[in-house]
C-alpha positions as CSV (number, residue, x, y, z in Angstrom):
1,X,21.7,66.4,-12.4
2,X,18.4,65.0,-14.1
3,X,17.3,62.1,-13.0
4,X,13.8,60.0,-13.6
5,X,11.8,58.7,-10.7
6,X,10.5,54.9,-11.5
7,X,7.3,55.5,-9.0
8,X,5.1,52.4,-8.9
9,X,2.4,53.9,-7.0
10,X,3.3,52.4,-3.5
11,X,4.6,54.5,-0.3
12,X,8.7,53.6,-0.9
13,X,9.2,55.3,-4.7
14,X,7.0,58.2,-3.2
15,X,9.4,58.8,-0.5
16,X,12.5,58.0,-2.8
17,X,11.4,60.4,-5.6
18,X,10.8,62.9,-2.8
19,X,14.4,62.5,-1.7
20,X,15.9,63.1,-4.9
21,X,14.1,66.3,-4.8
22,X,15.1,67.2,-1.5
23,X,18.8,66.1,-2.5
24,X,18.6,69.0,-5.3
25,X,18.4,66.7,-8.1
26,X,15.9,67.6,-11.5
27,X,13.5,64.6,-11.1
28,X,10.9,63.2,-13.3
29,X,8.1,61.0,-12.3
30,X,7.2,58.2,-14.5
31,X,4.7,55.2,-14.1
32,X,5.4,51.4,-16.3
33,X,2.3,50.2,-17.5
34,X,3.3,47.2,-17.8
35,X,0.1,44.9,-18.0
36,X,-1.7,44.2,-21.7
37,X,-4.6,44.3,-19.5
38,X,-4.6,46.0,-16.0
39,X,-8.1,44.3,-15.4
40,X,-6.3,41.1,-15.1
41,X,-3.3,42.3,-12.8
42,X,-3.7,42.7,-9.0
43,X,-5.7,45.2,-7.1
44,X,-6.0,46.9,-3.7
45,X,-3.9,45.7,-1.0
46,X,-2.4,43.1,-2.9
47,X,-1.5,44.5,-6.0
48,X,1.4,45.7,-8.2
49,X,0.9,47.7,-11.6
50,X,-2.4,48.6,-11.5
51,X,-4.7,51.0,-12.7
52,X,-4.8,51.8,-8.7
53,X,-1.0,52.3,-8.6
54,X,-1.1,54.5,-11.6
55,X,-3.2,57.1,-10.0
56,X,-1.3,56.7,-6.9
57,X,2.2,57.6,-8.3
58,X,0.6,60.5,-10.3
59,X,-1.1,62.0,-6.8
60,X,2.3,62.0,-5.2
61,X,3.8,63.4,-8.1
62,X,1.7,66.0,-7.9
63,X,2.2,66.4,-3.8
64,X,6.1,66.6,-4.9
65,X,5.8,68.9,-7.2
66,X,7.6,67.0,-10.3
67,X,6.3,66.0,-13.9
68,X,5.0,63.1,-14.2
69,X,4.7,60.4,-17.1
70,X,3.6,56.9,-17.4
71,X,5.5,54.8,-20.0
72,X,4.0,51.8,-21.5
73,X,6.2,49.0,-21.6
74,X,3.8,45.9,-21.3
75,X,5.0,44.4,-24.4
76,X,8.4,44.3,-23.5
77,X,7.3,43.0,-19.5
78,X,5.2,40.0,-20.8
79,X,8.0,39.1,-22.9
80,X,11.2,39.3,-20.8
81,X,9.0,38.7,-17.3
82,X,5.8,36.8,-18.4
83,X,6.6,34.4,-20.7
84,X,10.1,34.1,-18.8
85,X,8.2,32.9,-16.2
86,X,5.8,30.7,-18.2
87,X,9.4,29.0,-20.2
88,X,11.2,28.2,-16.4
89,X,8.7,26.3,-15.0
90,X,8.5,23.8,-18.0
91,X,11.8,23.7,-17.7
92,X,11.1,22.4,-14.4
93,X,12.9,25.5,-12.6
94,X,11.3,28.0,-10.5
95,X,12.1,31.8,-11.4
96,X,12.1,35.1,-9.2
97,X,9.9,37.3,-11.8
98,X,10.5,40.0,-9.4
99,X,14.3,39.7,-10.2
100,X,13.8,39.2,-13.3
101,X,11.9,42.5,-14.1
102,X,14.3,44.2,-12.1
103,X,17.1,43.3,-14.9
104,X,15.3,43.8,-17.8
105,X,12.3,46.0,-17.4
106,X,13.7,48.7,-14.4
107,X,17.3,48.7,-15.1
108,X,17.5,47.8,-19.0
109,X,14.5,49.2,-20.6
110,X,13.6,51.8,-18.5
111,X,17.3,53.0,-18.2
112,X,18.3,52.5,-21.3
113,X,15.6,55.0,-22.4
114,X,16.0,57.5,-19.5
115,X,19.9,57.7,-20.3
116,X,18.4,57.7,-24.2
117,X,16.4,60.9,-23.1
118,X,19.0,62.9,-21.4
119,X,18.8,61.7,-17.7
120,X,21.6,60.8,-15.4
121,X,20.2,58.2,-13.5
122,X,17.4,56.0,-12.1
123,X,15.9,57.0,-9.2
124,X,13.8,53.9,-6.9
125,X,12.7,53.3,-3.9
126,X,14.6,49.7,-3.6
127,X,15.6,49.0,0.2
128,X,19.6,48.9,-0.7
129,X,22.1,51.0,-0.3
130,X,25.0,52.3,-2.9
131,X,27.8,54.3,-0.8
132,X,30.3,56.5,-1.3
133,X,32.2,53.7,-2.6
134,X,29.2,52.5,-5.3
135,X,28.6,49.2,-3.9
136,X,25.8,47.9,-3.2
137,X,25.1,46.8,0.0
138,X,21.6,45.2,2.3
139,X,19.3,48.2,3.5
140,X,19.2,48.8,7.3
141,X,16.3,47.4,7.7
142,X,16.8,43.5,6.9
143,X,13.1,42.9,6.8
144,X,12.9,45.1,3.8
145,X,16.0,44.2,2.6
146,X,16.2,44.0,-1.7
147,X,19.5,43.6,-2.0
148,X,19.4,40.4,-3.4
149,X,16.9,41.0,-6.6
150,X,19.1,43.7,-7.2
151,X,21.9,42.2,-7.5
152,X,21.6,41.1,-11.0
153,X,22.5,44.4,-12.1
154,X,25.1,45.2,-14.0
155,X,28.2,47.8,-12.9
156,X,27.2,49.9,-15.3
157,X,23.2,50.1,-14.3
158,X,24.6,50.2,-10.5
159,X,26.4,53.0,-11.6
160,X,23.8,54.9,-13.2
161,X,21.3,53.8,-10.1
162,X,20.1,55.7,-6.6
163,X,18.7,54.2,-4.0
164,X,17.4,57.0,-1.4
165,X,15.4,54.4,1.2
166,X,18.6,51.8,2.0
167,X,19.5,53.9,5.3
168,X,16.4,53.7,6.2
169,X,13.5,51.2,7.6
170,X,10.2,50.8,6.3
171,X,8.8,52.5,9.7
172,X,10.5,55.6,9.3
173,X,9.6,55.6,5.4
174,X,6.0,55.3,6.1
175,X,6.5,58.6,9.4
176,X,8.0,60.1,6.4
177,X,4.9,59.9,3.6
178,X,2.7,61.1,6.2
179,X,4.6,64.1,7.6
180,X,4.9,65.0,3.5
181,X,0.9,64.8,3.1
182,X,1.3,62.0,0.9
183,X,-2.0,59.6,0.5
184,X,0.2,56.6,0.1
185,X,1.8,56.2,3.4
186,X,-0.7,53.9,4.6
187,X,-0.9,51.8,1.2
188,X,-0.2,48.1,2.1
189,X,2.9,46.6,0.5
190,X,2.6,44.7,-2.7
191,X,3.2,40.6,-2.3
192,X,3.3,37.7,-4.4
193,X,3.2,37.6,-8.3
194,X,1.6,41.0,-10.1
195,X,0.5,39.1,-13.1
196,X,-0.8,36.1,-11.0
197,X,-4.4,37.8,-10.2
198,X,-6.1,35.7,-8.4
199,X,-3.1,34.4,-6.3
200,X,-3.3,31.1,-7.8
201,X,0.1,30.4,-9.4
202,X,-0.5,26.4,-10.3
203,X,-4.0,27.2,-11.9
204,X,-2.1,30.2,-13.8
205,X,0.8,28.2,-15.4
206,X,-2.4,24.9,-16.3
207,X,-4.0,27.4,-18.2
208,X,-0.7,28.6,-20.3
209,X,0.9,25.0,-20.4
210,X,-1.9,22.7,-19.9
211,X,-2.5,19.5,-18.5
212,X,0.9,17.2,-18.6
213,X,0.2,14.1,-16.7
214,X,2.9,12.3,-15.3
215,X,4.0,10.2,-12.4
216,X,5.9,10.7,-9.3
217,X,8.6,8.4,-8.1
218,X,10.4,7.7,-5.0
219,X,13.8,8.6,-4.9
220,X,15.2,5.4,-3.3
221,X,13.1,2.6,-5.1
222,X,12.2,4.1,-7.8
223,X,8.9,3.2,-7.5
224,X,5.8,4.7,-9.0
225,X,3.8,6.7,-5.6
226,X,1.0,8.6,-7.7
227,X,0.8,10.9,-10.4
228,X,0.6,14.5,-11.0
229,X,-1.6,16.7,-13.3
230,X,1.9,19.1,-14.3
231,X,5.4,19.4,-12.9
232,X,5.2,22.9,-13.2
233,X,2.6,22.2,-10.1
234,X,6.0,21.8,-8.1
235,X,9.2,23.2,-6.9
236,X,12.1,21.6,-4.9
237,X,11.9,21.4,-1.3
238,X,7.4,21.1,-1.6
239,X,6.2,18.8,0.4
240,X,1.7,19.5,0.2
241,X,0.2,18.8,-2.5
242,X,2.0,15.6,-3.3
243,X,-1.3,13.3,-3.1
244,X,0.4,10.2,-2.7
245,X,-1.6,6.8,-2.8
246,X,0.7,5.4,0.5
247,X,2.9,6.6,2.9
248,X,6.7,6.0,2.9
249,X,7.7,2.7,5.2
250,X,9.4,4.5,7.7
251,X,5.7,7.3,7.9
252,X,8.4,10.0,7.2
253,X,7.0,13.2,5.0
254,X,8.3,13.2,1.8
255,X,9.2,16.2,-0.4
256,X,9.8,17.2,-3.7
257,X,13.8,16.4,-4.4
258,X,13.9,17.3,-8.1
259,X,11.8,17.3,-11.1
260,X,12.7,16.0,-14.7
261,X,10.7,17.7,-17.6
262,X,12.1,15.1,-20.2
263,X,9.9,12.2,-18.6
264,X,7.8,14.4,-16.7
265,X,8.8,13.0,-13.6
266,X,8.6,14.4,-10.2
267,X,10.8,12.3,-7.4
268,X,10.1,12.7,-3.9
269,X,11.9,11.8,-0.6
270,X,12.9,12.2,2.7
271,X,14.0,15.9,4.0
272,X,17.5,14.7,4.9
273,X,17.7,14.0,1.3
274,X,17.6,18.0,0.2
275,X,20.7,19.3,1.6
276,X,22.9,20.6,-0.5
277,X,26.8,21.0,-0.9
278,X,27.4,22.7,-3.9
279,X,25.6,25.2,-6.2
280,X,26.4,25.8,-9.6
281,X,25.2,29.1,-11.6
282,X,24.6,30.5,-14.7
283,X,24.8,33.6,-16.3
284,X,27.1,35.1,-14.0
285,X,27.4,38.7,-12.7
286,X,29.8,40.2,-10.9
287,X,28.9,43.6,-9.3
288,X,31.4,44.5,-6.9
289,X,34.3,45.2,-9.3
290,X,35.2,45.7,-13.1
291,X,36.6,42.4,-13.2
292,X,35.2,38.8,-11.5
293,X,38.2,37.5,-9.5
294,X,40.6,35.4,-10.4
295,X,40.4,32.6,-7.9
296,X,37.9,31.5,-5.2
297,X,36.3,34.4,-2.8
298,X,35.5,33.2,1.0
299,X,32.0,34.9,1.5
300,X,28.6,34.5,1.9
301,X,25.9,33.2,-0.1
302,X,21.9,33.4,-0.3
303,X,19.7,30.8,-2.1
304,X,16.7,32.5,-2.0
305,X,14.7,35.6,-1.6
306,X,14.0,35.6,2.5
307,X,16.9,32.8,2.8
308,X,19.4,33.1,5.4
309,X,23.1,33.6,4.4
310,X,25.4,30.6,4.2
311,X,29.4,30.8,4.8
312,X,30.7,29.4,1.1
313,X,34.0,29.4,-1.4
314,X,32.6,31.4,-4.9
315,X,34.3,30.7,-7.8
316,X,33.9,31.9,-11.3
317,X,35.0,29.5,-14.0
318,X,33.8,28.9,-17.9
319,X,30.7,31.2,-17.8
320,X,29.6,29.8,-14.6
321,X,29.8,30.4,-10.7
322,X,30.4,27.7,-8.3
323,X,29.2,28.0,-4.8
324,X,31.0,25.6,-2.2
325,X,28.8,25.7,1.1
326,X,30.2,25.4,4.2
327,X,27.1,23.8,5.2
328,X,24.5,22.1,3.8
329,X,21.5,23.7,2.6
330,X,18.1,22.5,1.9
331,X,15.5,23.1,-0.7
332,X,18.0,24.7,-2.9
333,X,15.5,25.5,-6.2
334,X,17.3,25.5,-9.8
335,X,15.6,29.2,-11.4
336,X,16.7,31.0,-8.0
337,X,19.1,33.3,-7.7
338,X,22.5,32.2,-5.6
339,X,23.8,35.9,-4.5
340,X,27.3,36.1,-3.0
341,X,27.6,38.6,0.2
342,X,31.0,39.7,1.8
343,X,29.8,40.5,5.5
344,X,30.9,44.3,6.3
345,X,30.0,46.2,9.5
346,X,28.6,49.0,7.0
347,X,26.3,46.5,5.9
348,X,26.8,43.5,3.8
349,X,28.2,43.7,0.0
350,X,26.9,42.2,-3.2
351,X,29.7,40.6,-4.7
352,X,27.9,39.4,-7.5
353,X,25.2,36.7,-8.8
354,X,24.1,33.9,-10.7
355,X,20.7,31.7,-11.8
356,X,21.2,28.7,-9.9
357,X,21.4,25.7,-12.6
358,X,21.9,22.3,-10.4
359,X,22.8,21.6,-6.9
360,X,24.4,18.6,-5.7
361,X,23.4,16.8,-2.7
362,X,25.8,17.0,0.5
363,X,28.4,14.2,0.4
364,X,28.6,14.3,-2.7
């Protein structure tokens, strides 16, 4: 079975593509360049898709023993990733890019090309697990857990996907790259945004989007508190950076409740005044079976990328996905991903997923 090797140049898709080898599959390295400029992307320990992680992933290639290749898809990643990213937040949502280049970078473009080329499968070194059974389920290690930015993927990519690392935890992979002699075992993981460089997401989004004045109003009254350079500058559930010219009456801390691009208005209020009841979705995926079910599905639901899961009712109805929670949840962010879990002792199933498009407030 031939299979290509996405190796990013960090210490998991080492040990992953050196797993598929072990497992006696045909495996092919290949790197994305996925930056118009890798100058501008992140370097050393905090990086992602640099010229750094290039040369990485072809060193362990060579310590495997496979070809290796480096694809250039930066075109196609500012475009579905970038500028995705760029579009959400003046739409006054805040996207996962991470999940977002998952779908369509690692498992549309680069597997619609590998199957294009003659391979079976994509091989990466994602913290998940796919069974026997093809379902994808959390990695042992819920630290490391990616489960969730996974589980945008279709059946058919899921089906056409391997996932060598989900038994085991980060720990044991790192024991592992160093008893293979491989240079990367050490590397520190890669955080935040890739295309971010300096960290400094606000001052990233002012320079594509510009300065957009507006004001921000209290929730309650209605009444005008300050003003505000961009709403992109904000997500739900923020509470620094808010600058107001006076406190609220009662000296509570006020947070960022929702923001309106329309009128460019950012209301604020009291953290009781976050939770949430009900989550509504688009674009809805349903992983865990050929066909979404027919009615609602008692299960389990995260809201965001380290979130905790929340008992909930999940039902799929006229292109969307409903989630009832069983209890409120705060700082629910329209752009996120709501991801529906059934609990299993084998380790937790993706049912499916959605792009969270409005929550409505508890008691609602």
């Amino acid at each position: 079975m031939k299979v290509l090797a996405a190796m990013s140049g960090g210490v998991d898709s080492a040990v992953a593509a050196a797993r598929a080898v072990d497992a006696g599959y045909e495996v092919t390295g290949v790197h994305l360049a996925l930056s118009r400029n890798p100058q501008t992307y992140r370097s050393g320990a905090r990086g992602c898709c640099t010229i750094e992680d290039a040369r990485d992933a072809r060193r362990a290639a060579d310590v495997i023993g496979i070809p290796f290749y480096v694809w250039d898809l930066a075109e196609r990643f500012h475009t579905e990733v970038v500028d995705d990213f760029v579009a959400e937040y003046a739409a006054g949502r805040t996207p996962n890019p991470c999940l977002r280049c998952n779908e369509k970078i690692k498992f549309a473009a680069v597997l619609d090309k590998a199957v294009a080329l003659g391979f079976d499968a994509v091989v990466t070194g994602h913290h998940a697990r796919l069974g026997a059974d093809r379902r994808l389920r959390r990695s042992v290690d819920p630290a490391k857990d990616q489960s969730y930015v996974l589980a945008v993927l279709s059946r058919r990519q899921l089906d056409r996907a391997i996932f060598p690392l989900g038994g085991s935890t980060k720990a044991h992979v790192r024991a592992e790259a160093a008893d293979r002699g491989l240079a990367v075992a050490d590397k520190p993981d890669s955080h935040d945004i890739c295309f971010v460089a300096d960290g400094d997401t606000p001052g990233f989004l002012a320079g594509r989007l510009g300065a957009e004045p507006g004001p921000i109003v209290d929730a309650d009254s209605g009444e005008v508190l300050g003003a505000h350079a961009g709403a992109y500058r904000f997500t739900v559930g923020q509470r620094r950076g808010l600058r107001l010219d006076r406190p609220a009456p009662d000296g509570r801390r006020r947070y960022v409740l929702s923001i309106t691009p329309v009128s460019n208005t950012v209301t604020v209020g009291p953290a009781e005044a976050l939770a949430v009841s009900t989550v509504s979705g688009e674009r809805p995926v349903w992983t865990d079976s050929a066909r979404p079910p027919a009615g609602p599905v008692e299960c389990e639901v995260q809201l965001r990328a380290h979130g905790d899961p929340v008992p909930a009712v999940v039902s799929l109805s006229g292109g969307g996905l409903t989630a009832r929670l069983r209890r409120p949840v705060r700082g629910v962010a329209p752009g996120q991903a709501v991801v529906a879990y059934r609990p299993d002792p084998g380790g937790d199933i993706v049912l499916g997923s959605a792009t969270i498009s409005a929550a409505k407030p508890a008691g609602w």
